[in-house]
VOVO-449359 format. One record per residue (C-alpha): residue in one letter; x, y, z; residue number from 0. Coordinates in pm, 1 decimal, decimal comma. Example, Ala and Ser with C-alpha at 12.3 -4.5 7.8 and 13.67 -1.06 7.14 Angstrom:
2
res:xx:yy:zz:n
A:1230,0:-450,0:780,0:0
S:1367,0:-106,0:714,0:1
***
This chain:
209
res:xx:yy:zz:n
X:8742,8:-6506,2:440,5:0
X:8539,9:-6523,9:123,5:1
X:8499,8:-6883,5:-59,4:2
X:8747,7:-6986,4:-324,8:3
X:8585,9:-6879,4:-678,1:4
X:8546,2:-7223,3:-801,9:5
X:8385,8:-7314,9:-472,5:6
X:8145,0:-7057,1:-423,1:7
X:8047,9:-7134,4:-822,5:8
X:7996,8:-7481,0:-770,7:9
X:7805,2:-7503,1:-482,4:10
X:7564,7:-7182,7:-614,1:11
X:7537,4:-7347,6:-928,7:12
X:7351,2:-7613,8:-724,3:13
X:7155,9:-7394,2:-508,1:14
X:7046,0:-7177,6:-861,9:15
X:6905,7:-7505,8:-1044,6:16
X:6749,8:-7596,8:-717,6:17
X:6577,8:-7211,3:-663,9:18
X:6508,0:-7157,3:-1056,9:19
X:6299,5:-7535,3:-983,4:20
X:6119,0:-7405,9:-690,0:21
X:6029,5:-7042,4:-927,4:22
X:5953,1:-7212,4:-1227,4:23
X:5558,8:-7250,9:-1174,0:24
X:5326,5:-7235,0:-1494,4:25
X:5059,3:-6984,5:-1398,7:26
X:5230,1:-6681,3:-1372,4:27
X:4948,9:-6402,9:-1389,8:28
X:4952,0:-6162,4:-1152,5:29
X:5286,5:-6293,9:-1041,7:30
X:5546,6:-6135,1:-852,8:31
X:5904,2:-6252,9:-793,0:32
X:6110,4:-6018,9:-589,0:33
X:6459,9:-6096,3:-370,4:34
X:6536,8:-5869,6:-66,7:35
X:6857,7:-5859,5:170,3:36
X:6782,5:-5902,5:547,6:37
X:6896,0:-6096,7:827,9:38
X:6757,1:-6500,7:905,5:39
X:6748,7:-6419,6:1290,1:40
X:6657,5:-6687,0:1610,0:41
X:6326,7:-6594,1:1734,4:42
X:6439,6:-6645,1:2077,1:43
X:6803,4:-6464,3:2089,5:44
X:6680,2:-6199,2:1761,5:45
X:7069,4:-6311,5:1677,1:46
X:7166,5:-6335,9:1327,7:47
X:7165,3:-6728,4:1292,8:48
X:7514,6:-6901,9:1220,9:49
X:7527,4:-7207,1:1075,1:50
X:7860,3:-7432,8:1034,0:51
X:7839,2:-7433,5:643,1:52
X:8081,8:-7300,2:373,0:53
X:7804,0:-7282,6:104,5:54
X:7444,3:-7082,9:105,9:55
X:7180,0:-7308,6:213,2:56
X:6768,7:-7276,1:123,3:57
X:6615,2:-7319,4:501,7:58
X:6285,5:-7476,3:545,8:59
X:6013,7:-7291,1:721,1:60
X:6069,3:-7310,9:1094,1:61
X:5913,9:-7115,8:1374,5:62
X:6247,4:-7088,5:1530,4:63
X:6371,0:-6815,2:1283,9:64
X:6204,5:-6507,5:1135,6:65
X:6362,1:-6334,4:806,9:66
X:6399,2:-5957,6:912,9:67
X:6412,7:-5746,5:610,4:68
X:6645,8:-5445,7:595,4:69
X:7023,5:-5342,0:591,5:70
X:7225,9:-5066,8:790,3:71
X:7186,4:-4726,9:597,2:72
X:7581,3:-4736,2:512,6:73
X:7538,3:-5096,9:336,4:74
X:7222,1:-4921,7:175,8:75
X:7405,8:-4604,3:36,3:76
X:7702,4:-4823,9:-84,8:77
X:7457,0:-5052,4:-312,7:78
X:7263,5:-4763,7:-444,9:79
X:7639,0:-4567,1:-531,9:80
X:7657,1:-4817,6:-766,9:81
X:7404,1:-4661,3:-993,5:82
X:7479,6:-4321,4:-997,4:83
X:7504,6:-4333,6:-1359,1:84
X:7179,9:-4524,1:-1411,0:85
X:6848,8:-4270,7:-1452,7:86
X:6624,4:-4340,3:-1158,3:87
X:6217,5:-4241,1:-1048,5:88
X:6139,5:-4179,8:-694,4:89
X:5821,4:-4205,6:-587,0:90
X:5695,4:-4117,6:-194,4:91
X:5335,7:-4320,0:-52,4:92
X:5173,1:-4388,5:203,6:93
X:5112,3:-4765,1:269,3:94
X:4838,8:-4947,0:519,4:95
X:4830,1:-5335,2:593,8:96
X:4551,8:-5518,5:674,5:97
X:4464,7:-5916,5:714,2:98
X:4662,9:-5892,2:373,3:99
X:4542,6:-5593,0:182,7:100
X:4762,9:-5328,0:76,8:101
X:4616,2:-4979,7:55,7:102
X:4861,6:-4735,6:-94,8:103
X:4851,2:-4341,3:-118,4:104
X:5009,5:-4173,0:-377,0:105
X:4982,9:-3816,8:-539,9:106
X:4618,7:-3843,9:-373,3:107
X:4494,2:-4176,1:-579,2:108
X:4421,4:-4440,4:-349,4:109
X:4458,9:-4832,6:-485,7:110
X:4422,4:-5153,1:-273,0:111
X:4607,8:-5505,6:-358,8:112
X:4559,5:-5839,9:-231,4:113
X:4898,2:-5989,8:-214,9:114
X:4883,7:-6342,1:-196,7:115
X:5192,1:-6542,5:-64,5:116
X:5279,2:-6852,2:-289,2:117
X:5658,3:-6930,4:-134,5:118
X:5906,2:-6765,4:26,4:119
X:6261,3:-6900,9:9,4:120
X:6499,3:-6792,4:289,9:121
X:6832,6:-6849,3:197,0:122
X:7135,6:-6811,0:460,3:123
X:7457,2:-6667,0:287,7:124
X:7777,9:-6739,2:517,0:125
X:8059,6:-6467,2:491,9:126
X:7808,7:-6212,0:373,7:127
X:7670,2:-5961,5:560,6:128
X:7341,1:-6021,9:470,3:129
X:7086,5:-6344,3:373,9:130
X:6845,4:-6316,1:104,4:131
X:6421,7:-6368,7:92,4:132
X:6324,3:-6490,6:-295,0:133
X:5940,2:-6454,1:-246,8:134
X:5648,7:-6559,7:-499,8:135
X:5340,4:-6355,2:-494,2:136
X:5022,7:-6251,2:-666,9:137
X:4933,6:-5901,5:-651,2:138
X:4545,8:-5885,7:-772,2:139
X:4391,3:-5533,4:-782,7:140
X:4059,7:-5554,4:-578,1:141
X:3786,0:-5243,6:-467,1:142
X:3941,6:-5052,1:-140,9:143
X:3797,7:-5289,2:137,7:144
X:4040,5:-5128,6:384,3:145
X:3798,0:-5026,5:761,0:146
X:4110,0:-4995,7:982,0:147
X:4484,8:-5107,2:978,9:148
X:4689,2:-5281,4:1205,6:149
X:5003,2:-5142,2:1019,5:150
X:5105,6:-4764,6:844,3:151
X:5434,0:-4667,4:712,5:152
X:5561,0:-4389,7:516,9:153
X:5777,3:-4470,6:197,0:154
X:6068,1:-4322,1:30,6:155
X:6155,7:-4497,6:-295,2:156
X:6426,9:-4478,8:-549,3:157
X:6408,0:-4758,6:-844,8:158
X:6649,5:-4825,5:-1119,0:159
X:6573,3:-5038,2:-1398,3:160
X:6831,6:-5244,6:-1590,7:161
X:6793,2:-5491,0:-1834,8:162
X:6477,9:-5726,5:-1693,5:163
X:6527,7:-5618,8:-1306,7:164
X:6378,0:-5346,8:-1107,4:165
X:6596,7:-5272,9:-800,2:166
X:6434,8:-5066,1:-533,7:167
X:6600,0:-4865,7:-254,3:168
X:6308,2:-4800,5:37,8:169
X:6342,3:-4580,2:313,8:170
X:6053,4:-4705,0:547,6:171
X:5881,7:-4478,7:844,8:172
X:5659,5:-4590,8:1104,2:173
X:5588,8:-4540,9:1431,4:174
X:5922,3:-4360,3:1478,2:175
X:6149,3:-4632,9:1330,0:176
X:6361,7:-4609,4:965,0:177
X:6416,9:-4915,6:792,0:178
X:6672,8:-4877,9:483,1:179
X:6574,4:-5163,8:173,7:180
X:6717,3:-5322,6:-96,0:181
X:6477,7:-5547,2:-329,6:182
X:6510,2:-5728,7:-666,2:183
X:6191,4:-5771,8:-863,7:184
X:6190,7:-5941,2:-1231,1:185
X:5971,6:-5706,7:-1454,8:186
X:5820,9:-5975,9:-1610,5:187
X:5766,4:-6303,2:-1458,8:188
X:5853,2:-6498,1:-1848,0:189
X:6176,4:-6336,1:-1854,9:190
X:6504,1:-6586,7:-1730,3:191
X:6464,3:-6717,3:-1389,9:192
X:6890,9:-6776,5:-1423,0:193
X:6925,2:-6455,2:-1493,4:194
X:6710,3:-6274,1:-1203,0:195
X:6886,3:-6527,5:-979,4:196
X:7228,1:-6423,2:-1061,9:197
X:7130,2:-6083,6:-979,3:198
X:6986,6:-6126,9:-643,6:199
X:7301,5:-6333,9:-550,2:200
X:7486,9:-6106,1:-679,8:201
X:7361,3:-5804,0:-483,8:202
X:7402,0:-6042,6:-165,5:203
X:7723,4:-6117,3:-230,4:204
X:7838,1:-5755,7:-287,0:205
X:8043,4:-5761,5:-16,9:206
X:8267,0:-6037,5:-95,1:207
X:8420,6:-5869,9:-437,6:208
***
């Protein structure tokens, strides 16, 4: 059963302040903030985890759970219905990993990124289907360094841009296995923190309306 309205309010209310806190830092070049939907999972059982709570709760980093990004490919399609009547670009690449570059091929121009992790927030949503990952990055451009990779997957993108959010629906490839994902990114780091929260709890939450 979902939460009462004026409970689930209150207690995200909280857990926003809190989150908007933990985004807020000052240098914000070359920063990325981005939500995804996955699944907080027990390293040992690769079970969803359940916790007795009636409220989301932030999780500190423990090596007892991994966040697995992705969602089934019918909770996929029913999030992207919802902008059928939005304009959307779709873009296909090639992406390698390695020791934390990113080298990406597209339309035959090559580019490399170091992504740099600042924080990664993994926040367990009870009655939803899915948790949520609000990550910090910075994405600086650097000279292709890439010798070999220890990770290549094909990607399928469709993006749809409203108001100051980017949402991005990823078909992944590799090594035989799809992934289906759904990520949030703010366009522009100075734009409202509330807001971009709101909208990555409300894309989590999708399922309780």
């Amino acid at each position: 059963m979902p939460l009462p309205p004026e409970l689930n309010k209150a207690f995200t209310f909280e857990l926003k302040n809190m989150l908007i806190n933990k985004l807020n830092i000052q240098n914000k070049d070359n920063l990325e903030i981005e939500a995804r939907l996955g699944s907080i999972t027990e390293v040992f059982t690769s079970e969803r985890l359940r916790l007795n709570t009636f409220h989301p709760v932030i999780l500190e980093p423990s090596h007892d759970t991994r966040f697995k990004t992705g969602v089934a490919l019918n909770y996929f399609t029913k999030i992207k219905d919802l902008f059928k009547n939005e304009t959307g670009t779709i873009e296909k690449d090639s992406v390698c990993l390695f020791k934390g570059f990113r080298t990406t091929l597209s339309n035959g121009k090559t580019t490399t990124i170091r992504k740099d992790r600042i924080a990664a927030y993994d926040i367990y949503i009870p009655n939803a289907v899915y948790d949520l990952r609000i990550a910090l990055s910075r994405e600086v451009p650097v000279t292709n360094v890439m010798k070999r990779t220890s990770y290549r997957r094909e990607r399928e993108r469709e993006s749809f841009v409203v108001d100051d959010s980017r949402f991005d629906f990823t078909v992944t490839k590799s090594e035989g296995t799809v992934n289906y994902e759904v990520e949030v990114e703010l366009i522009n780091a100075d734009s409202s923190l509330d807001t971009f929260v709101d909208v990555a709890f409300n894309v989590a939450l999708l399922n309780l309306q």
